[in-house]
SELOKOL-47485 format. One line per 5 residues: their letters; for each residue x, y, z of N, C-alpha, C, O. Coordinates in steps of 0.1 Angstrom, whole numbers. Atoms other than C-alpha are relative to their C-alpha. Example, Ala and Ser with C-alpha at 12.3 -4.5 7.8 and 13.67 -1.06 7.14 Angstrom:
<rs>
as	9 -12 0 123 -45 78 9 12 0 19 12 7 | -9 -11 0 137 -11 71 -8 11 8 -3 22 9
</rs>
This chain:
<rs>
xxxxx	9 2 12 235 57 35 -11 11 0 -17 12 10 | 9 -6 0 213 83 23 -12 -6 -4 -12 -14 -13 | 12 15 3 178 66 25 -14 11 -5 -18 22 -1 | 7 -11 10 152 76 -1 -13 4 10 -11 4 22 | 11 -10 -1 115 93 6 -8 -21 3 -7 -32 -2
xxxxx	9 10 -4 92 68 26 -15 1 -9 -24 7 -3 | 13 -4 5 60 68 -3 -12 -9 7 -22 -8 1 | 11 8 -5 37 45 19 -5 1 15 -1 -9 21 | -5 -3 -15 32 58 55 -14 5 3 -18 14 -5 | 12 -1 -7 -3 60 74 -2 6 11 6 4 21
xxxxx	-2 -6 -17 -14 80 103 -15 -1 7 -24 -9 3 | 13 1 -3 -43 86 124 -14 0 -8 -24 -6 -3 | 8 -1 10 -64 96 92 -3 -12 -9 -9 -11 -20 | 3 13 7 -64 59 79 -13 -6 10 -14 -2 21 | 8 6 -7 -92 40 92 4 -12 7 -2 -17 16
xxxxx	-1 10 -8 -76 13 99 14 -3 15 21 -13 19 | -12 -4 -13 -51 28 129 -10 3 8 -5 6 19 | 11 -2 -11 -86 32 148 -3 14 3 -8 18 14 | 5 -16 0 -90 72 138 6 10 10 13 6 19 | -3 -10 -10 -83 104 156 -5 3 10 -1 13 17
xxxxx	7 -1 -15 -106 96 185 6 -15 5 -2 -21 13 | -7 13 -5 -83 63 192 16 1 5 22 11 2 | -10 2 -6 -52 56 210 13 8 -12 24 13 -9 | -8 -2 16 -34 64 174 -1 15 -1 7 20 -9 | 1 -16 3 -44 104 177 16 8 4 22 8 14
xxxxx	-13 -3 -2 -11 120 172 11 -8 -11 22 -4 -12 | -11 11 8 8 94 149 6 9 -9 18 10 -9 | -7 -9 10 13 118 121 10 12 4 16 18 -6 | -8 -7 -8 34 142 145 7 -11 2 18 -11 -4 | -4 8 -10 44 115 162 14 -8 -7 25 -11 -2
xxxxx	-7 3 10 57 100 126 7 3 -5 16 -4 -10 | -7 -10 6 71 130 116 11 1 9 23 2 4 | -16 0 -11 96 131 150 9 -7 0 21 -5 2 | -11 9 4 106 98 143 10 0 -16 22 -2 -17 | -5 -3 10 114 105 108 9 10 3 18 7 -5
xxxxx	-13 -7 -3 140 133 119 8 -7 7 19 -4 5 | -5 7 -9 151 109 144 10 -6 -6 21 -6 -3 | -9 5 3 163 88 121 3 2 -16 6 -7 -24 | -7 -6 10 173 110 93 -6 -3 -19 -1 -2 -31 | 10 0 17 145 104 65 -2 8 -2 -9 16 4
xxxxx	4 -16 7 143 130 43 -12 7 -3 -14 19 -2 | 12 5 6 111 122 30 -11 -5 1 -8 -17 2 | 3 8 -6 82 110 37 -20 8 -10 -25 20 -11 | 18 -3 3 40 106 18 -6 -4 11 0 -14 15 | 10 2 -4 15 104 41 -13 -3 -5 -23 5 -5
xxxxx	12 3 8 -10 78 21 -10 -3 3 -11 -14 -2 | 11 6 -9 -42 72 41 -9 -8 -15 -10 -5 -27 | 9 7 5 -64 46 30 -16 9 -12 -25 17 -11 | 17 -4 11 -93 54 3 -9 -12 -2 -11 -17 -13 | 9 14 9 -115 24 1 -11 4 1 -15 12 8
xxxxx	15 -9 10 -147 30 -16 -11 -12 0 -22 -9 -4 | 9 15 2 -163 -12 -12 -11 4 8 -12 8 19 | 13 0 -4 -195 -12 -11 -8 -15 2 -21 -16 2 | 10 9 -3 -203 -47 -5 12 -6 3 18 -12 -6 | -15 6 -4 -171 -59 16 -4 -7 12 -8 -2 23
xxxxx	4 6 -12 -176 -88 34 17 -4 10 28 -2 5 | -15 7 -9 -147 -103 66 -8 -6 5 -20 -6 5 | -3 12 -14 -143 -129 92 3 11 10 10 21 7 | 3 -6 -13 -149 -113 127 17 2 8 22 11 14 | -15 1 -5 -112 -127 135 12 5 -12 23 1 -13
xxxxx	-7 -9 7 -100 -105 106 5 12 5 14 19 1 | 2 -16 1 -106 -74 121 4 1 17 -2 -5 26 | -4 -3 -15 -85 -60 156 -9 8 5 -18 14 -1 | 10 -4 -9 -100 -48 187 -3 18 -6 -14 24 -4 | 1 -12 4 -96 -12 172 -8 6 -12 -12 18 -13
xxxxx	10 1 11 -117 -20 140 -12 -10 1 -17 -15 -10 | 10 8 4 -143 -41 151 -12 6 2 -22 -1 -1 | 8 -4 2 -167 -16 154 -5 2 -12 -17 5 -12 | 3 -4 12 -168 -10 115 -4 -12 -5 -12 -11 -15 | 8 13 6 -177 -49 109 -15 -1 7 -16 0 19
xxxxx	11 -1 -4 -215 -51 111 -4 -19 3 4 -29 0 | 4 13 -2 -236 -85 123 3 -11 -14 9 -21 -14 | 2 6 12 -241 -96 88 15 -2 -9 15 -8 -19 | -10 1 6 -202 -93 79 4 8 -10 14 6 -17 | -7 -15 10 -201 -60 58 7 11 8 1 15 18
xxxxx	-7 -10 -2 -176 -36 66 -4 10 -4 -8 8 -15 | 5 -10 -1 -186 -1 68 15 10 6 19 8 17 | -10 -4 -2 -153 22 66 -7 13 -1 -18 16 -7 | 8 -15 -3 -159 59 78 9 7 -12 20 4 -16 | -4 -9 8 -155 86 54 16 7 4 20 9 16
xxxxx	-12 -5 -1 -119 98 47 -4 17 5 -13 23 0 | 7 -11 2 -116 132 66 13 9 -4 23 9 2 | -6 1 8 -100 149 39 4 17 8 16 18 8 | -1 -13 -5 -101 187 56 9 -1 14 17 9 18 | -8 -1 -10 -85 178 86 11 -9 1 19 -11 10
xxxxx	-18 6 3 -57 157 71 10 11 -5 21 12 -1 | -7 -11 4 -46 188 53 3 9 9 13 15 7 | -7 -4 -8 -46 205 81 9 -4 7 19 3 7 | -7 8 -5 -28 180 100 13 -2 -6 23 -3 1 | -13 -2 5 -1 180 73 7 15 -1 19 16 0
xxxxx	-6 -11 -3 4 218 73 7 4 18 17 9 23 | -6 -2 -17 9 218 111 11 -5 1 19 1 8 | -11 6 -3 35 191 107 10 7 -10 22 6 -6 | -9 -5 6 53 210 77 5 12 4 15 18 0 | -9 -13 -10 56 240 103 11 -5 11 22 0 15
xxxxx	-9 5 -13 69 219 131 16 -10 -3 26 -11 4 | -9 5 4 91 199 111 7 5 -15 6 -4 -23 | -1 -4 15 107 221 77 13 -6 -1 19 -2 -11 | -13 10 5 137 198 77 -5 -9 -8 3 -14 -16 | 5 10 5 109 173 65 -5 1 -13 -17 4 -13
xxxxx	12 -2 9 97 173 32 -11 -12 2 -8 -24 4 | 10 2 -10 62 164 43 -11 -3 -16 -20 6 -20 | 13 2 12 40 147 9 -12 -4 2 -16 -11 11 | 12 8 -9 8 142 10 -8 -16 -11 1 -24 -14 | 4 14 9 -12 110 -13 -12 -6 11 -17 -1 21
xxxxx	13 4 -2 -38 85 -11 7 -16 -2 15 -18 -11 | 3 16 7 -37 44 -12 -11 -2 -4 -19 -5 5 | 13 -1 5 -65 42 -33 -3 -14 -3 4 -20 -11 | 2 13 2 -82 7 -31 -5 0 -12 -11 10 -14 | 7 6 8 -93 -10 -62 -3 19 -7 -13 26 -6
xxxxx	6 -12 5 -90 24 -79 -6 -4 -19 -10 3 -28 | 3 6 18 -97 4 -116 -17 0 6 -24 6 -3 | 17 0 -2 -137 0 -97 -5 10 4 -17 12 3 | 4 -15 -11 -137 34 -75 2 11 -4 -4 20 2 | -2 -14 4 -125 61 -95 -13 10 -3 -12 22 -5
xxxxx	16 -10 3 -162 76 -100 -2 1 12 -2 12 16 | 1 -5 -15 -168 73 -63 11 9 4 8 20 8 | -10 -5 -6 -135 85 -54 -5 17 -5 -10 25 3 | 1 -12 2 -138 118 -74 -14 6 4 -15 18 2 | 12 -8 -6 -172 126 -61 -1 4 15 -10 12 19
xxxxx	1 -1 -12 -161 125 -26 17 11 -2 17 16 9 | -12 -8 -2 -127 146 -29 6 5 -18 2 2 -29 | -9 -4 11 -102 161 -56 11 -5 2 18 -2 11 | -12 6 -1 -76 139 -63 13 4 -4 24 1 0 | -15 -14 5 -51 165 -81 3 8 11 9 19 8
xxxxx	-1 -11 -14 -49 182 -47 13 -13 6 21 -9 14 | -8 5 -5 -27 148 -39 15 -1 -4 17 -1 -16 | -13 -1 5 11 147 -42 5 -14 -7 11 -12 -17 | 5 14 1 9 107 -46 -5 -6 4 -6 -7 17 | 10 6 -3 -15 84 -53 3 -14 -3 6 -18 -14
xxxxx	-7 17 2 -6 48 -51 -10 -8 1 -18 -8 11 | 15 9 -1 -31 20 -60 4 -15 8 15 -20 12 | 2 16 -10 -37 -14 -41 -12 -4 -6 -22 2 -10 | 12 9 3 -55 -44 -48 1 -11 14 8 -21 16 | 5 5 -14 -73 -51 -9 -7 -14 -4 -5 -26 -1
xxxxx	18 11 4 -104 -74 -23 -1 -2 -13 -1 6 -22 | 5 9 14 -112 -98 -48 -11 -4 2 -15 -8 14 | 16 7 2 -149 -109 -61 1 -17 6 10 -25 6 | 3 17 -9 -164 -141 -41 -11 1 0 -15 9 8 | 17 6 0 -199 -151 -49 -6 14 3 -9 17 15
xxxxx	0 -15 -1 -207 -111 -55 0 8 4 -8 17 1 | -1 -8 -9 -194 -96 -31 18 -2 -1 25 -9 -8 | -17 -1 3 -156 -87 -23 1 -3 16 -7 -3 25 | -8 3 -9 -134 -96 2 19 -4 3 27 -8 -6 | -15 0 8 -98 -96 11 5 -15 4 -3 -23 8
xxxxx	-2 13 2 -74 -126 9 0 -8 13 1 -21 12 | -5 11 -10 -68 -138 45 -17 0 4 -20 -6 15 | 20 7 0 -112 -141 44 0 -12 -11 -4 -24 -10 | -1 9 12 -106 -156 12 6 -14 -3 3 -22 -13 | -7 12 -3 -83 -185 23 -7 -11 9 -4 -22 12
xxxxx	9 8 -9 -111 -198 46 -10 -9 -9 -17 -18 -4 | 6 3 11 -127 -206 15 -1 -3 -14 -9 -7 -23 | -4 6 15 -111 -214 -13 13 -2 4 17 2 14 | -8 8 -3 -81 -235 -16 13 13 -4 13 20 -14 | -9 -6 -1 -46 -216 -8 4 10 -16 2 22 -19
xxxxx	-3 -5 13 -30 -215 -45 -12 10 -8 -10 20 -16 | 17 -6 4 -66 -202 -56 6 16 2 12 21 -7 | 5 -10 -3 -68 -171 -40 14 10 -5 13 21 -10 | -16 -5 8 -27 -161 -49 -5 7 -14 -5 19 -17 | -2 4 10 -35 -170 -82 -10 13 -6 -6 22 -14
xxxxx	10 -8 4 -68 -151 -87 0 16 8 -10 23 7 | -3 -11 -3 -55 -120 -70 13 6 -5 17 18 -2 | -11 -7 7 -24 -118 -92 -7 1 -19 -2 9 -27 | 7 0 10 -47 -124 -123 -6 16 -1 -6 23 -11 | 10 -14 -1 -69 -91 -112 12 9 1 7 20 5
xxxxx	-11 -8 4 -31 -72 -117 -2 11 -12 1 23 -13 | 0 -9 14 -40 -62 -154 -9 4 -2 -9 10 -12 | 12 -8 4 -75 -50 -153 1 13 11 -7 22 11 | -2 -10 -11 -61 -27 -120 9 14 -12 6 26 -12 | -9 -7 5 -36 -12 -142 -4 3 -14 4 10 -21
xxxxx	4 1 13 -55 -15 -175 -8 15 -4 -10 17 -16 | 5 -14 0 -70 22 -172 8 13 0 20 13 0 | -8 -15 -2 -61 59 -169 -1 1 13 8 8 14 | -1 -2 -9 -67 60 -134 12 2 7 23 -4 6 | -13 -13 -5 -45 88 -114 3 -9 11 -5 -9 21
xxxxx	-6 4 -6 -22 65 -98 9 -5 -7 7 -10 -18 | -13 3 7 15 60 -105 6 -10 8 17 -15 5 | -13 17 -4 27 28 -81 -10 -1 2 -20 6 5 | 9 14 -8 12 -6 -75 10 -1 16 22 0 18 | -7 3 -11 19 -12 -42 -7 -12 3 -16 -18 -3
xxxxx	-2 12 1 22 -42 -23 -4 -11 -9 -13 -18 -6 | 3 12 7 21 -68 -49 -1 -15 6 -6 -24 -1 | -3 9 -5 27 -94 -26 -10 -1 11 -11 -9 20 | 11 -1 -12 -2 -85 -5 -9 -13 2 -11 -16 14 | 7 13 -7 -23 -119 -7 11 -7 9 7 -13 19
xxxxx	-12 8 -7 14 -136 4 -3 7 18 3 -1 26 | -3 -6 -11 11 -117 37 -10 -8 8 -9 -8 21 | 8 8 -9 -17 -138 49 0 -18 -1 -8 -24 6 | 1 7 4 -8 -169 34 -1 -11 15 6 -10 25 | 4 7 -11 -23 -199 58 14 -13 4 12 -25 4
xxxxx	-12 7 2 15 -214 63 2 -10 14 11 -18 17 | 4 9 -9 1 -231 94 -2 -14 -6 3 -25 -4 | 4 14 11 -16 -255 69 5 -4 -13 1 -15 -18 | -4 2 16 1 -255 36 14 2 3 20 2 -8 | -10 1 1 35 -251 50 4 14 -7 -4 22 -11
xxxxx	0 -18 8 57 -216 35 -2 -2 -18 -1 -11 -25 | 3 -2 17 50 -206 -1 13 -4 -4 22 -4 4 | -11 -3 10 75 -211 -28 -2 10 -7 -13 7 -11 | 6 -7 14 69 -186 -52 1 -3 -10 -8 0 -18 | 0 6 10 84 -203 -76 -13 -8 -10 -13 -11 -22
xxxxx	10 6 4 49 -218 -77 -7 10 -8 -12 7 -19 | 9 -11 4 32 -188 -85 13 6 -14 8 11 -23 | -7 -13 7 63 -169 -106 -4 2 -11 0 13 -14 | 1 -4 11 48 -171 -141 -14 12 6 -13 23 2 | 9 -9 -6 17 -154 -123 4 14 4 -2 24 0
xxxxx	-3 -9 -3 35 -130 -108 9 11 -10 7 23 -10 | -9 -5 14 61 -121 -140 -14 10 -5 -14 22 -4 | 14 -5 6 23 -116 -156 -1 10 3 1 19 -5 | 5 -9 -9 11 -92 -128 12 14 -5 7 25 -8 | -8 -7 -1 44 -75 -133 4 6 -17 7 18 -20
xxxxx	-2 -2 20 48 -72 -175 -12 11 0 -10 22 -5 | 14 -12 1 12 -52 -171 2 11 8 -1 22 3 | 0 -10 -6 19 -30 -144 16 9 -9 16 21 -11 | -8 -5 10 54 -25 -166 -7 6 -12 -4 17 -13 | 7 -6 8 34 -16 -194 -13 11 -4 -18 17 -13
xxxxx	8 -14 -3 11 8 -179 6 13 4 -1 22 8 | -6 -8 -5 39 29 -172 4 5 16 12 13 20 | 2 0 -13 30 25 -135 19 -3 7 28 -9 1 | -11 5 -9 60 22 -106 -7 -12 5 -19 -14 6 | 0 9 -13 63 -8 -84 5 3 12 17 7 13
xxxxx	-6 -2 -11 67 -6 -48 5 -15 6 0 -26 7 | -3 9 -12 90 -22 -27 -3 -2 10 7 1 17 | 5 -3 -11 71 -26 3 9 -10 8 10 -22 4 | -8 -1 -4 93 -31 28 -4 -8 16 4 -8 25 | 4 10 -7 71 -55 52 7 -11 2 10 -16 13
xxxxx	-3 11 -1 84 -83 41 8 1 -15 3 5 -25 | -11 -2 10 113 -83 18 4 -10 -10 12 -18 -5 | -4 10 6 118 -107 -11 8 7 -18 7 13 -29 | -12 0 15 149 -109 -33 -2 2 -15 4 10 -23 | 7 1 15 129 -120 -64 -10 10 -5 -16 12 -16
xxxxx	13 -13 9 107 -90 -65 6 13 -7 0 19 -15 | -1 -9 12 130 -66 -80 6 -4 -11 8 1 -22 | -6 3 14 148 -89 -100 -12 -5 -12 -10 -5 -24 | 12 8 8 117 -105 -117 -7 17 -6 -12 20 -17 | 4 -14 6 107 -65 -118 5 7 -10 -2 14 -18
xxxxx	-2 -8 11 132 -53 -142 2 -12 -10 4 -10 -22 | -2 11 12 135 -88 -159 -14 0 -12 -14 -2 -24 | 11 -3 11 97 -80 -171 1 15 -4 -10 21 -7 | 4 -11 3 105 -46 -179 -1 11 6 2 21 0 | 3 -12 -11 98 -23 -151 14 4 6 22 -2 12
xxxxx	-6 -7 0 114 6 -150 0 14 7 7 23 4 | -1 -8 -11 105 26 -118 -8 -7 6 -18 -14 4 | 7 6 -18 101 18 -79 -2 6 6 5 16 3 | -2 -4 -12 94 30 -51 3 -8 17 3 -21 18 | 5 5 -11 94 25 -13 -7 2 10 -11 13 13
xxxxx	16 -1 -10 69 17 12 8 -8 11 16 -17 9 | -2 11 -8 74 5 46 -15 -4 7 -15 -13 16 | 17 1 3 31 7 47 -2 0 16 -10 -7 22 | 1 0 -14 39 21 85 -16 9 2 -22 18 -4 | 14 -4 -6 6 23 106 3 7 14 -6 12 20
xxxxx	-6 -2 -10 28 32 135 16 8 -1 25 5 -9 | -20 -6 4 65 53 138 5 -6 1 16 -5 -5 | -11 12 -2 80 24 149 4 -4 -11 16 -7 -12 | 1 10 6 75 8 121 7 8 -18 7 2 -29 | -2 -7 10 87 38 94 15 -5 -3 26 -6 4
xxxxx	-14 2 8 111 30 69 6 -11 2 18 -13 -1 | -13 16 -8 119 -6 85 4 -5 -15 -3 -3 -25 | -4 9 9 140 -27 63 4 8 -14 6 0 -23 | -7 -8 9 152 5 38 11 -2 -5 15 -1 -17 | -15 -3 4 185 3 39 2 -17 -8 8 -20 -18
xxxxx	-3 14 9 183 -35 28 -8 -3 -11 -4 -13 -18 | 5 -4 11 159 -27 1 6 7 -11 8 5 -23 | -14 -13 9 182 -1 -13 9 -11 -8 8 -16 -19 | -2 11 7 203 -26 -19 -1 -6 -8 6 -7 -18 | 4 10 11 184 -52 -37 -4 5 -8 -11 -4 -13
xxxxx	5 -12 8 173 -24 -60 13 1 -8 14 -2 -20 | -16 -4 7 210 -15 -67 2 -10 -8 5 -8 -19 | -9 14 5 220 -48 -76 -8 -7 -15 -3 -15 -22 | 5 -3 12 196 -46 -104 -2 11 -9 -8 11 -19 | -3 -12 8 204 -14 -115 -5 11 2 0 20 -5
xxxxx	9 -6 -5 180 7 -100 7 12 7 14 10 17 | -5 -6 -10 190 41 -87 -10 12 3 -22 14 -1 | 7 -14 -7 184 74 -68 -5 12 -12 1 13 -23 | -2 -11 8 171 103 -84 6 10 7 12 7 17 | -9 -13 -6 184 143 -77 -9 0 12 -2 0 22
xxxxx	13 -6 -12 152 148 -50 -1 -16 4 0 -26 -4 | 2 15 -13 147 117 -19 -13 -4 -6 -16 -16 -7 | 11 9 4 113 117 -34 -6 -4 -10 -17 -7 -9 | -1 5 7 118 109 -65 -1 -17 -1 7 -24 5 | -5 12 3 112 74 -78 15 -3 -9 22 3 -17
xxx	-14 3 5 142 52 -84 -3 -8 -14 -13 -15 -17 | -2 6 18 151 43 -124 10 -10 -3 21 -11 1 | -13 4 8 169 23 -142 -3 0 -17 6 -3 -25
</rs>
């Protein structure tokens, strides 16, 4: 199986891999070896952009490698992206590895609230793609993400009001062409106490989420964490008409997991390759 262009892939320059003075120095090499290893053609390197300026967590949100960035009072304080020595870090790897095509991008949090910050701290046309995420939803005026958010408001809630905030993410011009993980509050869901999700509970929610980001012209990603059936069929049943994939690795281990059975469930709704690996797939 030829397996497409990894668009979601993190290295030491994310903040939340514990930086280039952490155990993590080296990942983006490290990334790039395993990607020849195992025969990926392709591959973005999206480091985190978050721009929240009033982002609260839970203490037992945040690993031993990020708990320096949560302050006493429970605001997060994320270090400046460093935008000069990612670029170098990707030229180095497109000498060591020219079998790789080697993209570069951004996961731009909440880029519907940050696009004025964002462009004051870098040039975003310098990225190859830019893929948006929705980390944090509003809670008593302040933001926070959903597995903080489940301590506090009742399960369905926080689903519900983080697939609602879908159409005002996508409702702008902001320079981003995939939603990625859509399924991102599901990833924390408290299934200790509420037992596993159905989605079925949520699907008109999620259809919704999905009809708007179809209508903005935007891609959807397949993020490739956690794999569900109903996400690309429910994707082209509202319309949407380009994907990508993500396997939203923070680690080489973890690049491209679960591709080849994504590929698949893509096919089977019609969904194919383009001429170039890093092309999104159409139907």
């Amino acid at each position: 199986m030829n397996l497409p262009a990894d668009s979601h892939v993190h290295s030491e320059f994310s903040w939340d891999t514990g930086g280039p003075d952490s155990d993590a120095r080296g990942t983006m090499d490290a990334t790039c070896a395993r990607a020849v290893r195992i025969g990926l053609p392709a591959l973005f390197f999206t480091e985190h952009l978050d721009l929240e300026d009033a982002w609260f967590s839970d203490s037992e949100d945040f690993g031993a490698h990020e708990a320096h960035l949560l302050g006493d009072d429970g605001i997060v304080t994320v270090p400046r992206f460093d935008v000069d020595g990612y670029f170098e870090s990707i030229e180095r790897c497109r000498a060591a590895y020219p079998q790789l095509r080697i993209g570069t991008g951004l996961e731009f949090g909440q880029p519907h609230l940050r696009v004025g910050a964002a462009r004051r701290q870098l040039d975003l046309s310098r990225f190859d793609r830019i893929i948006g995420s929705l980390h944090t939803l509003e809670f008593e005026g302040r933001r926070a993400e959903p597995n903080t958010l489940f301590r506090r408001l009742p399960a369905d809630e926080v689903v519900r009001r983080y697939l609602a905030e879908i159409p005002a993410l996508v409702a702008g011009d902001e320079p981003f062409e995939v939603v990625t993980h859509l399924d991102y509050a599901l990833r924390y869901w408290p299934e200790e106490a509420r037992g596993p999700l159905d989605p079925r509970d949520v699907e008109e929610e999620f259809r919704a989420a999905m009809r708007a980001i179809a209508e903005s012209g935007r891609a959807l990603e397949m993020n490739t964490r956690r794999l569900w059936p109903w996400m690309p069929q429910w994707w082209s049943e509202e319309g949407g008409r380009a994907i990508s994939f993500g396997s939203d690795s923070h680690a080489p281990h973890s690049l491209a997991h679960g591709f080849p059975e994504a590929v698949a469930m893509v096919e089977s709704v019609g969904f194919r390759a383009g001429s170039d690996p890093r092309d999104l797939w159409t139907r």
